[in-house]
PLY file of the C-alpha trace (Angstrom):
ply
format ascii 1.0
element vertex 605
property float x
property float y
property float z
element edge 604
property int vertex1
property int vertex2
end_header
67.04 57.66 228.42
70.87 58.52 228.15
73.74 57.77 230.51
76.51 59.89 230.45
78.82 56.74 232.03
78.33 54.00 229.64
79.74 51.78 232.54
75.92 52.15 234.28
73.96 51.45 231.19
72.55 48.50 232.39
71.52 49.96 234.98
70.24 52.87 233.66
68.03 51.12 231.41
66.52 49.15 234.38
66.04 52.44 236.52
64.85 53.68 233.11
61.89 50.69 233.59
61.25 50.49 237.00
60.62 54.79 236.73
57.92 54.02 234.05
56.83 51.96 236.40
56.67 53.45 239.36
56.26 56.93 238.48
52.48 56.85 239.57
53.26 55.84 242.87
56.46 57.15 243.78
56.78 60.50 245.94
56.04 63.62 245.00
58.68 65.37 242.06
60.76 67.85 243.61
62.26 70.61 241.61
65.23 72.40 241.81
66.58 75.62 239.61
69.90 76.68 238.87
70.89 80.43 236.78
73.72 80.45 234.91
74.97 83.51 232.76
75.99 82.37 229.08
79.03 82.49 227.90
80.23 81.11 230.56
83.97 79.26 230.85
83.98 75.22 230.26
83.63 73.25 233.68
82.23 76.53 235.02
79.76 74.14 238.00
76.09 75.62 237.23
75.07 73.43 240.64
74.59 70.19 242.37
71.50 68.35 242.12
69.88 67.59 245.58
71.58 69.88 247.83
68.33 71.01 249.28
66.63 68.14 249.92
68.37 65.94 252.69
66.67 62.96 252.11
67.63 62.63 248.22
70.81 60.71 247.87
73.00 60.35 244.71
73.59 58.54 242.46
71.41 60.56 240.06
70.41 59.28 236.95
70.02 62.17 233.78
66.68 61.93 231.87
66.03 64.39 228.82
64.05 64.70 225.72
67.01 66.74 224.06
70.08 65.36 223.47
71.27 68.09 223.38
71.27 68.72 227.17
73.97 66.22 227.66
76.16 68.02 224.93
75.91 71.40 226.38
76.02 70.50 230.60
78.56 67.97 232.08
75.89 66.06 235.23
78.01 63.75 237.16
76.52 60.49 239.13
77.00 62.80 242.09
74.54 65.40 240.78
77.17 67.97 239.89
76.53 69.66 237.04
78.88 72.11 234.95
79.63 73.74 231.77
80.46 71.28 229.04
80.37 73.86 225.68
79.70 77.12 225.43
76.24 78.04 226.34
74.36 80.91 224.18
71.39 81.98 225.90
70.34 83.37 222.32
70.10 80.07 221.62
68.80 78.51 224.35
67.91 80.28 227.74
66.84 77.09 229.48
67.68 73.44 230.20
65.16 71.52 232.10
65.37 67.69 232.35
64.71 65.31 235.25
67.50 63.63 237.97
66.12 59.96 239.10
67.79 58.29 242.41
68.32 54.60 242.76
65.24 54.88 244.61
62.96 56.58 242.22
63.02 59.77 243.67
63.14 62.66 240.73
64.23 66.06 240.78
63.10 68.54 238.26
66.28 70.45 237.20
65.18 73.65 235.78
68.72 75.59 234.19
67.68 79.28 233.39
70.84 80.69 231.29
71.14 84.87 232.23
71.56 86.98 229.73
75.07 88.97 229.27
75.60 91.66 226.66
77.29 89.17 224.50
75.43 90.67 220.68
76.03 94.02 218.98
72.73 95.13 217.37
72.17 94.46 213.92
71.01 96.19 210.90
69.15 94.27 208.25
71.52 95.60 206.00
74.91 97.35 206.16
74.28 99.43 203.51
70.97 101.00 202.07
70.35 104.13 199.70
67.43 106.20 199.48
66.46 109.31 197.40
64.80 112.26 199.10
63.27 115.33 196.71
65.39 118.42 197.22
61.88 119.69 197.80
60.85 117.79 200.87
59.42 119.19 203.53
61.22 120.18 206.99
60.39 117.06 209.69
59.39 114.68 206.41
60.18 110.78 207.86
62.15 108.02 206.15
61.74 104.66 207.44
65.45 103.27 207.21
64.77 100.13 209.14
65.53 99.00 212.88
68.63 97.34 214.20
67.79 93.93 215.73
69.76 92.39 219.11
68.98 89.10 220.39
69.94 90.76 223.87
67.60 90.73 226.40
66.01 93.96 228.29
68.67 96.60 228.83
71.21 94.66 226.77
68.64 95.25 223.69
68.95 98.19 221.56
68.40 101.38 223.19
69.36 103.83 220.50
70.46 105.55 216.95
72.90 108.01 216.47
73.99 109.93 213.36
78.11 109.58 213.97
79.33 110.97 210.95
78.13 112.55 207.50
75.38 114.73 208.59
76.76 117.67 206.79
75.26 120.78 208.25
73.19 118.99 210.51
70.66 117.72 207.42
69.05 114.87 209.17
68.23 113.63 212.80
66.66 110.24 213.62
63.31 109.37 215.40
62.90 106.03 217.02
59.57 104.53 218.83
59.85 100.80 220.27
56.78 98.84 218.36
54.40 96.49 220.61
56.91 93.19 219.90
59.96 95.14 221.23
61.71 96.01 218.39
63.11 99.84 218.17
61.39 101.44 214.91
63.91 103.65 212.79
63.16 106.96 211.01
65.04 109.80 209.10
64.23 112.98 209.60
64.55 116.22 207.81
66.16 118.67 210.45
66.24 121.79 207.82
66.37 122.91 203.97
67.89 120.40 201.75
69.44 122.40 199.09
70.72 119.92 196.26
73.30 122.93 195.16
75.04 122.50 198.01
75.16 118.83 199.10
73.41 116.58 196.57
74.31 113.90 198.70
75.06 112.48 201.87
76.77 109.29 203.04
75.47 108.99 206.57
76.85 106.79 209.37
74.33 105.46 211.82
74.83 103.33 214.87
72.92 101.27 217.01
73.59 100.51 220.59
72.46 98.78 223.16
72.03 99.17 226.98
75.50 97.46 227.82
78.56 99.24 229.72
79.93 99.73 227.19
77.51 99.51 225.05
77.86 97.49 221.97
77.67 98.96 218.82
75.62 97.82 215.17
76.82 100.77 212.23
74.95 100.57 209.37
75.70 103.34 206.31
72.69 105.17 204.79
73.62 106.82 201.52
71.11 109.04 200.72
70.73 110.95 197.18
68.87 114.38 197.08
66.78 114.58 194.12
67.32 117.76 192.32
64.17 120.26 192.64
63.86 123.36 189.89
64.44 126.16 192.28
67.16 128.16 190.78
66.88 129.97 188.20
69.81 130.44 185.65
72.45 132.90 186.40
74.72 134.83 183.48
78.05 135.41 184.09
77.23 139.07 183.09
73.96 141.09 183.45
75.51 143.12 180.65
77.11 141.84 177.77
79.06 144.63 175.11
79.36 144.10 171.68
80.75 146.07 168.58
79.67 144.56 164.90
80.59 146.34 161.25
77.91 147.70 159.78
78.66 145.35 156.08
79.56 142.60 158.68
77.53 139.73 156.59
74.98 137.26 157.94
75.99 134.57 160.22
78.56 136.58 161.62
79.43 136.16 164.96
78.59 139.05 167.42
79.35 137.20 171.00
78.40 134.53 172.91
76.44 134.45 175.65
76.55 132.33 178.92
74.59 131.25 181.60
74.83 128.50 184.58
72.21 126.69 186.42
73.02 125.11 189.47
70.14 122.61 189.37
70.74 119.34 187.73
69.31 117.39 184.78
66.53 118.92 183.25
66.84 121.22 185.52
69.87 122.51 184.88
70.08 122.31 181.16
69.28 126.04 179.94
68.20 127.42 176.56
68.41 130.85 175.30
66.08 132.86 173.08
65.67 136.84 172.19
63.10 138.43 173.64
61.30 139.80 170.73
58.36 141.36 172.50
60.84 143.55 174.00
63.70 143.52 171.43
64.86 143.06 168.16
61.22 142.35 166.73
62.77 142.54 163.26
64.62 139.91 163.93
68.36 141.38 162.74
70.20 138.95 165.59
69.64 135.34 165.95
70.63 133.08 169.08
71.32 129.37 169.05
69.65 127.98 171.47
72.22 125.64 172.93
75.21 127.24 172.69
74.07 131.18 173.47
75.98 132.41 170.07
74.47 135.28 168.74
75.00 136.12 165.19
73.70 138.44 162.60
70.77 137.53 160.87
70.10 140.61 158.76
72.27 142.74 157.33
72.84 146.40 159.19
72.45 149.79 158.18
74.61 152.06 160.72
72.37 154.83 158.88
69.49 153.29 160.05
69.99 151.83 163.22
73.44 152.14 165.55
72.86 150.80 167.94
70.19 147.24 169.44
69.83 146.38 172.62
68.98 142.79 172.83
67.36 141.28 175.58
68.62 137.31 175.49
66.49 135.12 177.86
68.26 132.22 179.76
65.27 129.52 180.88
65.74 126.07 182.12
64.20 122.99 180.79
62.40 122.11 184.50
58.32 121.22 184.43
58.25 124.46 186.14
60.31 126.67 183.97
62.17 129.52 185.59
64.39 132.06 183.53
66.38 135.19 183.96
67.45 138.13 181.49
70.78 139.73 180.20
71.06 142.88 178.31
72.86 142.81 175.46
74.63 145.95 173.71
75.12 145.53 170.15
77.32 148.66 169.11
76.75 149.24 164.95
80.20 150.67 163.55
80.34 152.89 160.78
81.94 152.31 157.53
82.04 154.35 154.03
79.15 152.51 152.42
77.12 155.47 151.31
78.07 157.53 148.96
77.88 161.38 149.15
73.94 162.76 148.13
73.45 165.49 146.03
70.13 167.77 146.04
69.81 170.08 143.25
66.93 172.85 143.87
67.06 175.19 140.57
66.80 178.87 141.31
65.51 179.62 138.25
62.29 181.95 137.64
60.00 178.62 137.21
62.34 176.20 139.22
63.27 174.22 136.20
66.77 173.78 134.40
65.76 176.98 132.22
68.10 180.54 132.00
67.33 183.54 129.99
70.01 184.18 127.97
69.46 187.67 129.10
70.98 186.57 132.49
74.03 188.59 133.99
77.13 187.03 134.98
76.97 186.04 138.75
73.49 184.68 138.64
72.83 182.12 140.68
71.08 178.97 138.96
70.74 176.00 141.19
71.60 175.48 144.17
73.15 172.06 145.24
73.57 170.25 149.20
75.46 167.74 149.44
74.86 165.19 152.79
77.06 162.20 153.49
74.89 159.63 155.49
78.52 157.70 157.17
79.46 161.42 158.59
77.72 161.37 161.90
78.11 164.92 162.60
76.26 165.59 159.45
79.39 167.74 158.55
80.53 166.16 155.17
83.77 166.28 154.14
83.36 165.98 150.51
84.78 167.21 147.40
82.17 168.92 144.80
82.84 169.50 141.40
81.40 170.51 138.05
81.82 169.70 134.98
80.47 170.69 131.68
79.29 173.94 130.51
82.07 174.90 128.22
83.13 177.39 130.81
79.55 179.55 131.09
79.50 178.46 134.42
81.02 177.81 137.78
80.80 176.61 141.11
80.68 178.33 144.88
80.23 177.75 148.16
80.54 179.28 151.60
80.33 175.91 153.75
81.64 172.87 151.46
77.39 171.90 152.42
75.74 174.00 149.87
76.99 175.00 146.46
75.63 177.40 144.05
76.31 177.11 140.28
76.22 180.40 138.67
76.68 181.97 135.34
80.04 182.91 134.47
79.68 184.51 131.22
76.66 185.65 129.28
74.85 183.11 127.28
73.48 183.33 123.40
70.57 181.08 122.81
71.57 181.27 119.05
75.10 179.81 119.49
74.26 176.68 122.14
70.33 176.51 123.50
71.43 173.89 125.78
74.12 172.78 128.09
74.96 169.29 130.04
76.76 169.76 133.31
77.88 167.27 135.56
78.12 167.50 139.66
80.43 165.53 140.66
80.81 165.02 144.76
83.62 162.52 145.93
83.67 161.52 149.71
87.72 161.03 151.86
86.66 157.28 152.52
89.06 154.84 151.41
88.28 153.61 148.85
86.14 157.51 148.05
82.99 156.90 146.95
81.27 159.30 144.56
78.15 160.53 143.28
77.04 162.27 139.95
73.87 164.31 139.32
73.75 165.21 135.67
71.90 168.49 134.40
70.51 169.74 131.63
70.30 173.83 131.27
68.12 175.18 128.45
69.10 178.91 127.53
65.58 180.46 126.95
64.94 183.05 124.57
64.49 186.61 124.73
63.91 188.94 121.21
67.08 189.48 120.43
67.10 188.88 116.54
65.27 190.54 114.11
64.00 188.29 111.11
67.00 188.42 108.61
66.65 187.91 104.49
69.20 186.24 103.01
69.84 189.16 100.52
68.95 192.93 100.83
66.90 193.14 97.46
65.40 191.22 95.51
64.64 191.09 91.90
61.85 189.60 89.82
60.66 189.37 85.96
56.86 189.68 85.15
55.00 189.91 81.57
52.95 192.67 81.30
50.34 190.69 80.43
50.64 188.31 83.91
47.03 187.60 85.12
45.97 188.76 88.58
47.35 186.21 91.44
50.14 185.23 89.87
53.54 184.40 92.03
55.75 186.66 91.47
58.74 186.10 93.70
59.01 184.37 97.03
60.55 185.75 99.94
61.74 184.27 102.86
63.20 185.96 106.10
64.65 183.90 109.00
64.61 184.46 112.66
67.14 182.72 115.06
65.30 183.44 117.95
62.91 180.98 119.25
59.48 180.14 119.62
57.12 183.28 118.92
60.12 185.34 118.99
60.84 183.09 115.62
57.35 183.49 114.27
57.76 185.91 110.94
54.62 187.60 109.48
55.41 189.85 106.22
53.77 192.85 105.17
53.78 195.01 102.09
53.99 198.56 102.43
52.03 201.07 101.03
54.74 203.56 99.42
53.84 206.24 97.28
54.45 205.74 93.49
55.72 202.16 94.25
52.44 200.90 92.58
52.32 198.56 95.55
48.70 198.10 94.72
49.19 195.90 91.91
50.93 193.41 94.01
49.64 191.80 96.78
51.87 188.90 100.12
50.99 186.10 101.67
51.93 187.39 105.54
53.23 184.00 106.72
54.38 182.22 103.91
56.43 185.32 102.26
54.39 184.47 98.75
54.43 187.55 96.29
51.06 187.48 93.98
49.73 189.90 91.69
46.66 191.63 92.85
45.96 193.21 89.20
47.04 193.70 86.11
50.16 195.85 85.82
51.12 198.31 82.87
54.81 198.46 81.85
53.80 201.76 80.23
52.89 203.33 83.99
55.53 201.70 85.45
58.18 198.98 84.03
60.10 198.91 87.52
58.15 198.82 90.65
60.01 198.87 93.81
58.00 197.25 96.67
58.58 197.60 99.89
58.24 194.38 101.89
58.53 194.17 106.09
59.03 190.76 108.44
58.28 191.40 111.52
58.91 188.57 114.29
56.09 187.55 117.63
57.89 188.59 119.82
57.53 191.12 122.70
58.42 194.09 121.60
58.58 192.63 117.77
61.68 193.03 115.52
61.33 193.72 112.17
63.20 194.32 108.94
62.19 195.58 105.23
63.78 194.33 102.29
63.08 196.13 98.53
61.92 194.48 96.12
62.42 195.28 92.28
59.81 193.92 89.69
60.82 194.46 86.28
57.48 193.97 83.83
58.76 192.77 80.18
56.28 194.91 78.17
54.30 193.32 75.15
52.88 195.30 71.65
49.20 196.22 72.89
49.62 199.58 71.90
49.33 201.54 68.40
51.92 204.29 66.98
49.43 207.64 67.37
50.62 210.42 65.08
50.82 213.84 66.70
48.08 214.56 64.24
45.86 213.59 62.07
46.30 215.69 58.84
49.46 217.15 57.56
49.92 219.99 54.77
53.11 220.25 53.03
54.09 221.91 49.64
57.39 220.93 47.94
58.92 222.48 45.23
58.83 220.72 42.15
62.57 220.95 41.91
63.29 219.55 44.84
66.28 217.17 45.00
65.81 213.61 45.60
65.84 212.26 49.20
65.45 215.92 50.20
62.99 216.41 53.52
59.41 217.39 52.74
58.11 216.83 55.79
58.82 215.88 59.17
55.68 214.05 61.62
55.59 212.91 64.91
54.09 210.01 66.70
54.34 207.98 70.24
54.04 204.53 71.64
52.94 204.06 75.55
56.17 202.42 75.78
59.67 203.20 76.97
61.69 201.76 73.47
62.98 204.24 71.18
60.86 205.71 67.85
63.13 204.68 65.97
62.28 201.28 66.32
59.12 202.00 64.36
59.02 201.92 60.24
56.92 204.01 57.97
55.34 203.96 54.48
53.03 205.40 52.08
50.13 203.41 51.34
49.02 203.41 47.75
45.68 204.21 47.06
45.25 207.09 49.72
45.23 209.98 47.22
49.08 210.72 47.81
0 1
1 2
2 3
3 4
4 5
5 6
6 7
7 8
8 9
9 10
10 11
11 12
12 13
13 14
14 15
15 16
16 17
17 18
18 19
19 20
20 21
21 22
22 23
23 24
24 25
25 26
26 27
27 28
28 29
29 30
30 31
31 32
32 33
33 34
34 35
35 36
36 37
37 38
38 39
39 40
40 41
41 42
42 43
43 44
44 45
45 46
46 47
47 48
48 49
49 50
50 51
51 52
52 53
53 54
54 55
55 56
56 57
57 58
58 59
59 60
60 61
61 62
62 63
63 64
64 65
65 66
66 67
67 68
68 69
69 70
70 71
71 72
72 73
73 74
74 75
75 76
76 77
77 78
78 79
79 80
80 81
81 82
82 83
83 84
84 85
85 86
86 87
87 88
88 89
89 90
90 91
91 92
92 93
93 94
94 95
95 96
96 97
97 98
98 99
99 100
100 101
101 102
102 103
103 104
104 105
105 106
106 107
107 108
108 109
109 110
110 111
111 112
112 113
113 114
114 115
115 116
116 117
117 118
118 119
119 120
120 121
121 122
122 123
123 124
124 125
125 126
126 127
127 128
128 129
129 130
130 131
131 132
132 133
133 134
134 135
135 136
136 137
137 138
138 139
139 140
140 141
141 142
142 143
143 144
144 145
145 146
146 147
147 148
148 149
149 150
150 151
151 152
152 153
153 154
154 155
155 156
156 157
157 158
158 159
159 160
160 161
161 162
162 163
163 164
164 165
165 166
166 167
167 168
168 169
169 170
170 171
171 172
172 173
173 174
174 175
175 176
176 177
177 178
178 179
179 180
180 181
181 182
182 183
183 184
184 185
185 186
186 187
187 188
188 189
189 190
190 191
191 192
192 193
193 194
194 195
195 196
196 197
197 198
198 199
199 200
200 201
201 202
202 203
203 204
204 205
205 206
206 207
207 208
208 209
209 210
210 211
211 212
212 213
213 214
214 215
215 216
216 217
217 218
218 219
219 220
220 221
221 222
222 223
223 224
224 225
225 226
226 227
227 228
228 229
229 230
230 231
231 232
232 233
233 234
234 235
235 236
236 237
237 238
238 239
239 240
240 241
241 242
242 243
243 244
244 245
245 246
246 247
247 248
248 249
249 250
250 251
251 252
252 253
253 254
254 255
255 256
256 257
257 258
258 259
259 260
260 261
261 262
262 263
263 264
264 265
265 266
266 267
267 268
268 269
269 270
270 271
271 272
272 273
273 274
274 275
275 276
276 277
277 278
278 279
279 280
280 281
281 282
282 283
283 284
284 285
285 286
286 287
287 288
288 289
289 290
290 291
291 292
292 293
293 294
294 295
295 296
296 297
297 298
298 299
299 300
300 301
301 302
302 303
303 304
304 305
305 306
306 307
307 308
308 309
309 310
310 311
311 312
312 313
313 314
314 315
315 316
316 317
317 318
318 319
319 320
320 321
321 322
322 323
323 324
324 325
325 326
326 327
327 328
328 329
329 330
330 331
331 332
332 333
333 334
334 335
335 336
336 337
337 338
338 339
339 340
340 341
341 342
342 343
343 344
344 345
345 346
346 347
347 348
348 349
349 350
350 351
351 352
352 353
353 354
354 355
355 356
356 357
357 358
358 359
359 360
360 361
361 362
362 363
363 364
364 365
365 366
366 367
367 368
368 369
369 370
370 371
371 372
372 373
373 374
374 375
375 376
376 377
377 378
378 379
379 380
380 381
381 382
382 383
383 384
384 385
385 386
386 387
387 388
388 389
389 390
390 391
391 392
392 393
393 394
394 395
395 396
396 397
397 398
398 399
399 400
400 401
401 402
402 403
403 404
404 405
405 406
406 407
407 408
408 409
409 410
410 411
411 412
412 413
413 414
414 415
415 416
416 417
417 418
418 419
419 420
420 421
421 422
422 423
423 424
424 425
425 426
426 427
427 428
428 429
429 430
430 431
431 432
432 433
433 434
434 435
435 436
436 437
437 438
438 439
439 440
440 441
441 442
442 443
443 444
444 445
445 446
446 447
447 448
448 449
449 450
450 451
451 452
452 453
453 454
454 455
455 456
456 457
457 458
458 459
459 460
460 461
461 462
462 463
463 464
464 465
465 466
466 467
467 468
468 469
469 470
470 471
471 472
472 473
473 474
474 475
475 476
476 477
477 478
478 479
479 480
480 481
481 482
482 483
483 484
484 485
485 486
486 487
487 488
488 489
489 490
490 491
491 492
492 493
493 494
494 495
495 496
496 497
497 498
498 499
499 500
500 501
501 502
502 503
503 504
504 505
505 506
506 507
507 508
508 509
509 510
510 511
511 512
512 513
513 514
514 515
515 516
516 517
517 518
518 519
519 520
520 521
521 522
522 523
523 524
524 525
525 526
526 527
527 528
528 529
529 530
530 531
531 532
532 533
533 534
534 535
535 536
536 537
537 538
538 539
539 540
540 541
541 542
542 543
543 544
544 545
545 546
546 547
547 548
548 549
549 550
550 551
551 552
552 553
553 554
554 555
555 556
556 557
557 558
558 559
559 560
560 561
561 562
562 563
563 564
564 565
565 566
566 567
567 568
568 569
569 570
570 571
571 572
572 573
573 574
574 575
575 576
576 577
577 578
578 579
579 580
580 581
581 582
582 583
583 584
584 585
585 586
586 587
587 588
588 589
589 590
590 591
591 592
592 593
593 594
594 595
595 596
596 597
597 598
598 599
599 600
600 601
601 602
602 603
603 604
């Protein structure tokens, strides 16, 4: 037992005792309650002990369990009883301790402390974050916590508001009181998060409670929206234009492409590809993949191809990948990289590089087109020339597209069979590129020569006595035409008295052979006859004489004119004087008087 007057501890010791002692048999306890509201001024007088009961007299005497009673409430000997401190009903809402008189009576004092709005609610914390998928569905629920107030009743917390940071009205907040009285917290979705527009939100949130004014707990909700893959990437251009040389070399640039994706991370991070399903299957453009550069990755042909159309895919890198297409116009630009082409068709009769040397001035030979593949109206603008020919032939055209080479001058296959010529076709590009076709004409032969000897006659020496086959002479002709119109036969004629028969030719080698035995006294001169005639169509021929002169040899004996001769001479007769005059003959052409006489002893003369 405590005494607040340390002048009556004595005595409040022995009341103390004699209490103990006589608390079985004293009267009955009486009771008496006071209200106070906290936060109450000090010396504010909660009540006086007694005042309803007549018959209890002070002094009063304090007794309490807690100490702390006597620190918080002033009681006076009188029963009076006020505020000493400051009294928080959150931390205690009642005093109760017993008043003793000096007569043992006791009073129950029963303090209840009312409850003023005197504490704001409280969040746990003052600052929290959550994440919320862009994704999430309208009216999803967040549990962000309750705000606590020690409060009783209406001075408790009665609400949540959103006060600030709500852009476009994202969020709204559900509440439900639980069974021990607290008010539950939620976060609700109010519409379509879209992370491309607000990808986060710092929200304000208060808590009040049920005073006038209310008091206010604020408690900051920072809330991060989690990026969901539902854009697709966007080009700045649906159509991109391009122009690119046609000798522009590989790895050249052509243009870059570009695309944006307004989702983040993964999301958002795009990579580009050619569509080759649909595009450039040959693969002549390349892309990097990061950086949307397209460059050449074969080289170009504006003959070929003039123009691609690429279409360049732009695709994200979310689980769910979404894309988008650009067209891209890849414009080939012509340069003088092909020389001029030259077709040469001949016009001859058996379309080969042949001419009859028959052919008239003005003929037409071959005929020559010249194309320039970097001239895209097919209208070349080229210059054609010729060359060669030694001036037999020329050039001519109507349309500077087709030429025709013709004969200028008549041709002799026996002078030149053959002629190179030379087309020559130089485009206006700068540098001019040119192009050569080389030709070969062979001048074919008609039967224009007649075999020729190399002398107009010819002479030859026999014996007489020459066997049968025997060369005599050999003759050669010579033809300057060509082929069968070159091929010589020779023939011997048959003329009258020519005593052709004892000779005999070999008709392709030209041989002369005796075909029998031959008499110088018939004939010491023969003059043959001899033809060459060529193959041709109609043949040519020529006849050359040939004179045979047979050496004769002594197979012949002097023959008298006849056999017996009768003279008489007179025996007078001078010496050396002419008795007798006889004749004779040899089958030869010498003179007689080449022969020699005598008289032969022993004859009877």
């Amino acid at each position: 037992m405590l005494r607040t007057d340390k002048f009556h501890c004595e005595w409040t010791r022995l009341l103390l005792c004699l209490a103990v002692l006589t608390a079985g048999v004293c009267c009955q306890e009486k009771s008496q309650v006071f209200t106070i509201a906290e936060e109450e001024p000090i010396g504010t007088v909660i009540g006086q002990v007694g005042e309803p009961f007549p018959d209890v007299r002070p002094p009063f005497w304090l007794f309490a369990d807690d100490p702390s009673i006597e620190e918080d409430l002033d009681v006076t000997l009188d029963g009076l009883i006020k505020v000493k401190s400051k009294i928080d009903r959150e931390k205690r809402g009642q005093y109760e301790f017993v008043m003793v008189t000096e007569i043992g009576q006791n009073i129950r004092v029963i303090i209840t402390v009312e409850d003023t709005n005197d504490n704001s609610p409280t969040f746990p914390e003052s600052v929290i974050n959550i994440t919320i998928l862009e994704s999430a569905p309208r009216d999803a629920k967040f549990f962000i916590g309750s705000a606590s107030d020690p409060d009783l009743g209406e001075f408790s917390t009665r609400g949540y508001d959103i006060v600030a940071g709500n852009t476009g009205n994202a969020f709204r907040l559900l509440s439900k009181r639980a069974s021990n009285g607290v008010l539950l917290l939620d976060l609700a979705i109010n519409g379509h998060l879209d992370y491309e527009v607000t990808s986060s939100y710092s929200l304000t949130i208060e808590a009040y409670d049920g005073g006038d004014p209310p008091r206010i707990g604020v408690m900051t909700v920072n809330v991060v929206i989690v990026d969901a893959n539902d854009n697709s990437p966007v080009f700045n251009f649906t159509r991109y234009h391009a122009q690119v040389r046609e000798n522009a070399t590989v790895g050249t640039k052509v243009l870059q492409v570009f695309a944006t994706d307004v989702d983040s991370g993964e999301n958002g991070k795009i990579r580009y590809q050619i569509d080759r399903q649909r595009s450039d299957p040959n693969g002549n453009f390349d892309i990097n993949s990061e950086s949307g550069t397209i460059v050449i990755n074969k080289e170009l042909d504006y003959e070929d191809i003039k123009a691609y159309e690429l279409i360049v895919v732009a695709r994200d890198n979310g689980t769910q990948k979404l894309q988008t297409t650009a067209i891209v116009s890849v414009q080939v630009l012509n340069i003088n990289d092909n020389a001029p082409t030259i077709s040469l068709i001949f016009l001859t009769d058996d379309g080969t590089g042949r001419i009859s040397e028959t052919a008239h001035s003005g003929d037409p030979i071959a005929r020559i087109s010249v194309t320039d593949a970097d001239d895209e109206d097919r209208q070349p603008v080229v210059n054609v020339t010729l060359g060669g020919g030694e001036g037999y032939f020329g050039l001519t055209t109507r349309d500077n597209i087709v030429y025709l080479i013709i004969l200028s001058k008549p041709l002799d296959r026996e002078i030149k069979p053959y002629y190179e010529l030379t087309v020559v076709a130089s485009d206006m590009g700068t540098p001019p590129l040119v192009s050569t076709e080389t030709l070969t004409l062979y001048v074919t032969d008609t039967n224009d020569n007649a075999p020729r000897f190399s002398q107009s006659t010819y002479y030859a020496d026999i014996q007489e006595i020459i066997a049968p086959g025997s060369s005599v002479i050999q003759l050669e002709a010579i033809d300057e035409d060509y082929g069968n119109n070159s091929m010589i036969t020779y023939e011997l004629l048959r003329t009258p008295g020519s005593h052709w028969e004892w000779f005999q030719i070999n008709n392709r080698t030209g041989l002369v052979t005796t075909r029998s035995p031959v008499d110088c006294e018939m004939s010491s001169e023969p003059r043959l006859q001899v033809v060459a005639t060529d193959s041709g169509t109609p043949p040519l021929s020529t006849t050359v004489t040939v004179i045979i002169h047979i050496t004769d040899v002594n197979d012949n004996q002097p023959v008298f004119d006849q056999s017996f001769y009768n003279v008489s001479i007179r025996e007078d007769a001078a010496l050396g004087s002419c008795i007798l005059q006889v004749g004779f003959a040899f089958f030869f052409f010498f003179t007689i008087c080449l022969a020699s006489f005598a008289i032969v002893p022993g004859l009877n003369v």
